[in-house]
Phi, psi and omega in degrees: 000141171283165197298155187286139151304111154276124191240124169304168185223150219261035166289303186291349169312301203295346203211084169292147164278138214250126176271093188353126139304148181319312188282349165302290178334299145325296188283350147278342181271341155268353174281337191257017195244328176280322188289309174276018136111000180294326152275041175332125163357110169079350156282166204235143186281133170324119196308164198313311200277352179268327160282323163290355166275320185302327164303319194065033187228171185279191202289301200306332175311275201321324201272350173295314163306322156320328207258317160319319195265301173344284171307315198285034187064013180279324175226132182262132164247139180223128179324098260021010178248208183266143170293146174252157154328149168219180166240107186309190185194154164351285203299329150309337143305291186294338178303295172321330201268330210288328136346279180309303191326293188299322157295336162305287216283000153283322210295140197291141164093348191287324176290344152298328176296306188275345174287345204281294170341313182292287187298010157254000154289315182308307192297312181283342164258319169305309189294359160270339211291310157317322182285307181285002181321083165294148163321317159325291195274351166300287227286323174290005186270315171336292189319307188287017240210302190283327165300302193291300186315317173323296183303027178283138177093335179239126184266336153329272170289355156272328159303338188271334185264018161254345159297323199262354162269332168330302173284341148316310186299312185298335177253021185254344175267354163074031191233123195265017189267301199321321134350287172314304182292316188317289199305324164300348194251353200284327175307290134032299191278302159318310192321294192320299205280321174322315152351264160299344168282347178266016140327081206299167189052006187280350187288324177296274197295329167281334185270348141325294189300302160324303164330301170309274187329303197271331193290309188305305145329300192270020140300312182080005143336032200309335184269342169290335168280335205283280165348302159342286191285336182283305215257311143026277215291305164330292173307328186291320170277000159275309192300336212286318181294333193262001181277311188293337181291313171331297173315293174304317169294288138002282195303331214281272177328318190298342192279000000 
């Protein structure tokens, strides 16, 4: 029998193959010169005109691809020297994604998309942040825990020490991209809360909710922080959800 015919349908009609620009091209056949070891970490790359041989492509080719592995954290350029080899890290990633992020998130429906997101990350580091717990990172979660109730009454230093304990939980789960995202997301993370804190009593209920969140962590409870951090995160899209009604209603009136 002969080969089946394939008859297109006009989703593959739709969908030409796109022919690599020079400088793509380049910067993947060198990410893979890097990766399998012909360029090794911390070593310095072969000057522009020596890559432009190796390549067959011109200068603008070469320094576009420079600059592509650059963001992605493959190579540090620095003004008059040779690019070096690098290792990429947590923070380069997200730092490359946190743009896009921030602009996902004017778009309608994104700051919901990202609250569901932010609470199955948040849920999943309390609940190692319990597994992982040292007497150490207890007595510093107690600390950000106490701080933040201080700060009660001041909206400031409480939006900040709600931040800063948060970020203590992240770094109690030991994973250095959870780090990562949290410091790319806090601006973000701020907005939500300025938000949701002008609520009334919400300031009260958050400082409740941490508590639960740190009793459970100095429990060593991963599934009672994880639940914590889960009805946390609920309340924070109920206050957030009842400032915009808010909001509207008020712009409403004014009209």
């Amino acid at each position: 029998m002969g080969a089946a015919e394939i008859k297109p349908t006009s989703d593959l009609v739709s969908w030409p193959i796109r022919r690599r620009k020079l400088s793509e091209e380049a910067a993947l056949r060198l990410e893979a010169m890097i990766r399998d070891g012909t360029f090794p970490a911390g070593t310095m790359l072969p000057p522009e005109r020596e890559l432009m041989k190796i390549f067959g492509v011109g200068r603008a080719s070469i320094r576009e691809a420079l600059f592509a592995l650059n963001r992605m954290g493959l190579v540090l350029l620095r003004n008059g020297e040779r690019p070096r080899v690098t290792t990429p890290t947590p923070e380069t990633l997200i730092t490359e994604l946190s743009g896009s992020a921030r602009h996902f998130l004017s778009q309608p429906d994104g700051a919901v998309f990202f609250q569901e997101a932010r609470a199955l990350f948040e849920v999943g580091i309390a609940r190692l942040a319990a597994q992982r717990a040292t007497p150490e990172d207890v007595e510093r979660l107690r600390q950000a825990l106490q701080a933040n109730m201080a700060a009660r009454g001041d909206l400031g230093d409480f939006e900040r020490t709600d931040v800063a304990f948060h970020y203590v939980l992240a770094t109690i789960a030991k994973n250095p991209i959870f780090t990562a995202v949290h410091d790319a997301l806090v601006e973000w993370l701020t907005s939500q809360r300025t938000m949701s804190l002008g609520v009334t009593g919400a300031e009260e209920g958050a400082s409740n909710s941490h508590r639960r969140i740190y009793e459970a962590v100095a429990a060593h409870d991963p599934e009672a922080a994880a639940r914590a951090m889960d009805d946390h995160l609920k309340d924070v899209a109920a206050l957030i959800q009842r400032s915009k009604e808010g909001k509207a209603g008020a712009t409403g009136h004014l009209r």
